[in-house]
C-alpha positions as CSV (number, residue, x, y, z in Angstrom):
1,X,9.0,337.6,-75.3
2,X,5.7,335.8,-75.5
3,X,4.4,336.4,-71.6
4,X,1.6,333.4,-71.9
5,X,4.0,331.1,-73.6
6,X,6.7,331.8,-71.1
7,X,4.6,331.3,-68.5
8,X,2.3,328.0,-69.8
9,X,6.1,326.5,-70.0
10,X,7.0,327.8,-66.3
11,X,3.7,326.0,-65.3
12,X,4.7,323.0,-66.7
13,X,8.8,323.1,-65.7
14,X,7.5,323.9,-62.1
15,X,4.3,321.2,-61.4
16,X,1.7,324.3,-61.8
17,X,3.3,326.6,-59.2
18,X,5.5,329.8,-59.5
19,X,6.5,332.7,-57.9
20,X,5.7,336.3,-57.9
21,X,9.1,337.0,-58.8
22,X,9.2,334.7,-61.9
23,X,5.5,335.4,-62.8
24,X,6.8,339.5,-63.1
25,X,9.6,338.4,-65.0
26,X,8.0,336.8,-67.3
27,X,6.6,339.9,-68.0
28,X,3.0,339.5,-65.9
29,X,1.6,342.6,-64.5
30,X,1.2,343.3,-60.8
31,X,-2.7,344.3,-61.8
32,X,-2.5,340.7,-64.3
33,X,-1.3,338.5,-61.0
34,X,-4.5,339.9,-58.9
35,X,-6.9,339.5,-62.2
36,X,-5.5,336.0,-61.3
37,X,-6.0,335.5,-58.0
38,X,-9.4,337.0,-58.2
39,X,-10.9,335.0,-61.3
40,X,-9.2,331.7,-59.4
41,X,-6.9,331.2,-62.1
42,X,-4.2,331.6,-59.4
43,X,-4.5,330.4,-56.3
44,X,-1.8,331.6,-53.3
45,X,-0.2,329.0,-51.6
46,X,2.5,331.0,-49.2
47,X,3.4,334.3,-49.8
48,X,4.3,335.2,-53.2
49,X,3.8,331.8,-54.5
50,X,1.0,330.1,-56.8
51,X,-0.5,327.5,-58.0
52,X,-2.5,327.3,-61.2
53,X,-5.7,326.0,-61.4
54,X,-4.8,323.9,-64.1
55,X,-2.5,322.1,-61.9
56,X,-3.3,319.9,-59.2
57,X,-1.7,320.2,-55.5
58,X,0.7,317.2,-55.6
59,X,3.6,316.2,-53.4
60,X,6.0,317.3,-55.7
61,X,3.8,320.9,-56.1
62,X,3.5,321.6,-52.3
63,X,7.9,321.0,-52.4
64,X,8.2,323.4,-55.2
65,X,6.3,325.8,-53.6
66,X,7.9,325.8,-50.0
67,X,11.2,326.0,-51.9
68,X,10.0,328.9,-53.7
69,X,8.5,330.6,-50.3
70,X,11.7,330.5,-49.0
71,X,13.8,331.4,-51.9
72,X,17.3,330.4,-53.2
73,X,19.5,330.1,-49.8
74,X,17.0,327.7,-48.5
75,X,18.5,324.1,-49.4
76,X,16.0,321.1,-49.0
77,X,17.0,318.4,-46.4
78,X,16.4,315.2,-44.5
79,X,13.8,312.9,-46.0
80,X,12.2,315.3,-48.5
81,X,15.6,315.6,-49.9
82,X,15.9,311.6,-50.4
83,X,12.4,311.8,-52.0
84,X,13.3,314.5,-54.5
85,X,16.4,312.7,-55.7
86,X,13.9,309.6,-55.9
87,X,15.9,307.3,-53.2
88,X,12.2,307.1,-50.7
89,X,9.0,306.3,-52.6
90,X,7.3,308.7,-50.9
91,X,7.8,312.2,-49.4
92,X,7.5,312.9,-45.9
93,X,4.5,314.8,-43.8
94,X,6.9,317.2,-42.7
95,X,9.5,319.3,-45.4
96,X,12.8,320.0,-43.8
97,X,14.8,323.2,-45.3
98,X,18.0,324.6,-44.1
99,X,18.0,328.4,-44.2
100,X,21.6,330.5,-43.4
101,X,21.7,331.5,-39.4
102,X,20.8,335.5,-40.4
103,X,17.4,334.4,-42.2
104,X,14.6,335.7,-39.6
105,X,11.7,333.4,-41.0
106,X,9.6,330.3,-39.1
107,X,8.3,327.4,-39.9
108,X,5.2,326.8,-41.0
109,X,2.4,324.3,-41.1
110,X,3.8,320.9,-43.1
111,X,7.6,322.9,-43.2
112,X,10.2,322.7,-40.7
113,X,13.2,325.6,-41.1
114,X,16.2,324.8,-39.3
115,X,19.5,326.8,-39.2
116,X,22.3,324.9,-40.9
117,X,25.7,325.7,-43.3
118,X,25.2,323.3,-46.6
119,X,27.6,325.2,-48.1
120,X,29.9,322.6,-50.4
121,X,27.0,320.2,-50.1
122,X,24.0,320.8,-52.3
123,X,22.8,320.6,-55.6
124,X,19.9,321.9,-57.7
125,X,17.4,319.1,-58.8
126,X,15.1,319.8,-61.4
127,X,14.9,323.9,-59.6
128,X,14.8,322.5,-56.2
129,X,18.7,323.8,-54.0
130,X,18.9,320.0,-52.6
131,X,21.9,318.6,-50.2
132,X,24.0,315.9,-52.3
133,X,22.7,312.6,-52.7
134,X,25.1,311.0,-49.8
135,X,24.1,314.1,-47.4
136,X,20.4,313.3,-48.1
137,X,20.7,309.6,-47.5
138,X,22.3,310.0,-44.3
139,X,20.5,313.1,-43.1
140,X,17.2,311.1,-44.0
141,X,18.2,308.2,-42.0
142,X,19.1,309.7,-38.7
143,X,15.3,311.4,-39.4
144,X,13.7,308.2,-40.3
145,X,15.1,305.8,-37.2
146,X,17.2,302.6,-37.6
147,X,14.6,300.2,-39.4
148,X,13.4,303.0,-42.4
149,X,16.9,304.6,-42.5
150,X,18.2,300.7,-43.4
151,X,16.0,300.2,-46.0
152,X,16.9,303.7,-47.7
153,X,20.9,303.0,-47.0
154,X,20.5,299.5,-48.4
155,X,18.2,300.7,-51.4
156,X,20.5,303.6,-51.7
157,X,23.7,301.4,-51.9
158,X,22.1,298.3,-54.0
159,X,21.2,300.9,-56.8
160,X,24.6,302.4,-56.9
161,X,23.3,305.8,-56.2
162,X,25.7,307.0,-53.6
163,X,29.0,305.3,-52.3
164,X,29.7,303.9,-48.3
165,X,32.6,306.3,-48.4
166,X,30.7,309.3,-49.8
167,X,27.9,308.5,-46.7
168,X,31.2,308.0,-44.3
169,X,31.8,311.7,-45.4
170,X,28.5,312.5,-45.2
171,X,28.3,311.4,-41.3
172,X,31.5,313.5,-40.7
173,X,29.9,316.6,-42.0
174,X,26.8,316.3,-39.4
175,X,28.3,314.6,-36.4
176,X,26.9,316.0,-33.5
177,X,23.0,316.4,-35.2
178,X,20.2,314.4,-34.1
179,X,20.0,310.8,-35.1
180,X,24.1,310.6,-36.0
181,X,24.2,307.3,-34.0
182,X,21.6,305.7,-35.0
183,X,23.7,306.6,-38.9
184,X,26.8,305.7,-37.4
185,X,25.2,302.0,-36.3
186,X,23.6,301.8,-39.9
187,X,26.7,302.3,-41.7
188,X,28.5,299.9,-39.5
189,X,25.8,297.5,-40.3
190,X,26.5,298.8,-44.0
191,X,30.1,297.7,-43.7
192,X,29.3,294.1,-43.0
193,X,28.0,293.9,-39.5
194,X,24.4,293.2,-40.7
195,X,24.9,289.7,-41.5
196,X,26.6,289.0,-38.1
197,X,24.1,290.9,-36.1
198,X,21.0,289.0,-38.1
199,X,22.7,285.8,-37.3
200,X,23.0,286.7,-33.6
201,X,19.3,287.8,-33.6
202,X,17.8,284.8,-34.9
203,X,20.1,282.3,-32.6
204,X,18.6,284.8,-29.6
205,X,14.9,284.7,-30.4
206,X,15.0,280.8,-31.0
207,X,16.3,280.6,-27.7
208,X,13.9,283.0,-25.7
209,X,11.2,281.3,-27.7
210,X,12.5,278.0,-26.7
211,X,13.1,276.8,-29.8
212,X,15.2,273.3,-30.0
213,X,16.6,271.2,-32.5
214,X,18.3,273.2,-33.9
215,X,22.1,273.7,-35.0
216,X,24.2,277.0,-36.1
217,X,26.9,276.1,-38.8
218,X,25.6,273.0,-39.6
219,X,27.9,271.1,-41.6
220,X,26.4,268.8,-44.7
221,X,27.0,266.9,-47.5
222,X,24.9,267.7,-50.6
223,X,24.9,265.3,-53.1
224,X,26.2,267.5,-56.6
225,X,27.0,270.2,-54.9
226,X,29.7,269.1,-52.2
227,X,29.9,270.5,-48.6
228,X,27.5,273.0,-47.6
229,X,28.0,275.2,-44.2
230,X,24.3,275.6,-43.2
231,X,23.5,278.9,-40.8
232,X,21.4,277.9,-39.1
233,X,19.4,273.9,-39.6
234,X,16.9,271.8,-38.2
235,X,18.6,268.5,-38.9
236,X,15.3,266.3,-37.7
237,X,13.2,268.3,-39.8
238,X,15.4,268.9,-42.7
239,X,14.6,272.7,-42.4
240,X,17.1,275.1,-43.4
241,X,17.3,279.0,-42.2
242,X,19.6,281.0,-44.3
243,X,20.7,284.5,-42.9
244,X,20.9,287.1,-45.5
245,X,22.1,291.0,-44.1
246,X,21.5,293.7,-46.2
247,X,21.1,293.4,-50.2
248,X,23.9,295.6,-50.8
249,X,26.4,293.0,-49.8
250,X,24.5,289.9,-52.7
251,X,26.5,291.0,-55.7
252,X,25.7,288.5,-58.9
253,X,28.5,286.2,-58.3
254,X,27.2,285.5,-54.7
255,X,23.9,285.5,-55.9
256,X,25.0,283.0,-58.3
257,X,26.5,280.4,-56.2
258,X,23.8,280.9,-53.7
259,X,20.9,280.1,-56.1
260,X,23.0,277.0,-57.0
261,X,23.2,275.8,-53.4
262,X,19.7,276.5,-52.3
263,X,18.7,274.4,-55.7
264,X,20.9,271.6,-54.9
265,X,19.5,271.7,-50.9
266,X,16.4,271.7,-52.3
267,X,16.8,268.6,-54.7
268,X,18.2,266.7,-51.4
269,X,14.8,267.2,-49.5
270,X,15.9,270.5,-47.5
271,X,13.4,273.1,-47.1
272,X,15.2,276.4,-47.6
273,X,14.1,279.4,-45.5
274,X,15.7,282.9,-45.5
275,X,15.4,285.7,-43.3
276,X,17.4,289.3,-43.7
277,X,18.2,292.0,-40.8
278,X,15.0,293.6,-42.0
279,X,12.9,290.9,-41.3
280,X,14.5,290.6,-38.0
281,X,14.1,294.2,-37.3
282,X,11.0,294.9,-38.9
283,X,8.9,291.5,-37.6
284,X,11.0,289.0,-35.4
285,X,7.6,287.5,-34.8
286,X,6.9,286.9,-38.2
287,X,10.2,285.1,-38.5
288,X,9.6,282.9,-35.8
289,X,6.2,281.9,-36.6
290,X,7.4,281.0,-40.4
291,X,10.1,278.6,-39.0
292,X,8.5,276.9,-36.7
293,X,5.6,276.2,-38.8
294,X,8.3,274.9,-41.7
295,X,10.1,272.8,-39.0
296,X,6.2,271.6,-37.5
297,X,4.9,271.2,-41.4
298,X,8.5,268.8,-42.1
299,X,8.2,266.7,-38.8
């Protein structure tokens, strides 16, 4: 066994960190980890754990190391576990772990420990114990609130990574935690209620706004195209809103068909507009201001 090479290999597996425990069993010295430490070759991040100097402290370094801190039963959760299995683009502030109910250790500064059974439901990512992908999604979402935890359901969904019925199993597991209903309202959005619920927000903030001229299910004929139900159309201004829900639901046929019709709406002097449930959610303001400067800019 070449210690060095072992090691310069373990450094590079593991983002620059490792443990105590792997450094001595890669046949490092107790008296060759404090040369280390001293020289600032190693520098200790949380007890038993280092970091090269080679290596800088990056996201996915500072999750190694809590992982390694708090050792094999410790099973990354919540939105660091979406991050790790690359469903978020970013990781969160705060790393939650699940530890067994007999583990007597606290939380720390930038790591949250909560007691929890994941027993059945993790993996181990690239040396990280990790809940399954549909556990991570819907743990992450009742952590991240209704508009972030429907943009990682939809993203999740759209990219094929998990199933709605593996996420439906998911919510079963942790009914009862924090944030299951805001999950159980995102997965009935999930199952088709997005749409409907966009549809019902826009006709709502037209109204409070005081918006007129305006006509939900607007039937028209489009020359080479046929008849065209419109969501929602300002027939004066020739101003079209289409409602879109999530993108899980646009699969290529749809997408297909509805790129046809927007082009042939288009060609007969429509302006096409389209809002989704996240713009509704995320900036109903934004959506308002957009059509009625369309429907303004037309007249």
């Amino acid at each position: 066994m070449d210690t060095e090479t072992d090691l310069a290999a373990l450094l590079r597996r593991q983002d620059g960190v490792v443990s105590r425990a792997q450094a001595l069993a890669c046949g490092l010295s107790r008296a060759a980890i404090k040369h280390r430490l001293a020289r600032g070759i190693w520098t200790l991040l949380w007890p038993g754990v280092y970091l090269s100097a080679a290596h800088a402290l990056g996201p996915r370094a500072r999750l190694r190391a809590a992982s390694l801190w708090l050792g094999g039963s410790a099973t990354l959760i919540g939105a660091g576990a979406a991050w790790w299995w690359r469903l978020l683009d970013e990781p969160p502030e705060v790393l939650r772990f699940a530890v067994p109910a007999d583990r007597r250790v606290r939380s720390r500064r930038g790591v949250r420990v909560v007691r929890r059974v994941v027993l059945g439901r993790r993996s181990t990512v690239d040396g990280v114990p990790v809940v399954s992908k549909a556990y991570a999604v819907v743990d992450a979402a009742a952590e991240l609130g209704l508009r972030r935890g429907a943009e990682l359901m939809d993203r999740a969904l759209l990219a094929e990574r998990v199933t709605f019925e593996a996420l439906l199993r998911a919510h079963r597991a942790r009914l009862g935690r924090p944030g299951s209903r805001t999950v159980a309202r995102l997965l009935a959005l999930a199952a088709g209620g997005a749409r409907s619920e966009a549809e019902r927000r826009l006709h709502q903030l037209l109204r409070t706004a005081g918006v007129t001229g305006w006509s939900a299910e607007y039937r028209v004929v489009v020359p080479r195209y046929g008849v065209a139900l419109l969501d929602v159309a300002f027939p004066g201004a020739r101003v079209l809103v289409e409602v879109d829900g999530w993108a899980y639901h646009r699969d290529l046929p749809a997408f297909r068909r509805d790129h046809a019709r927007q082009n042939a709406l288009v060609l007969a002097g429509w302006t096409v507009l389209r809002v989704t449930w996240h713009d509704l959610e995320g900036d109903p303001d934004a959506v308002l201001a957009t059509i009625t400067e369309a429907v303004a800019a037309a007249a």
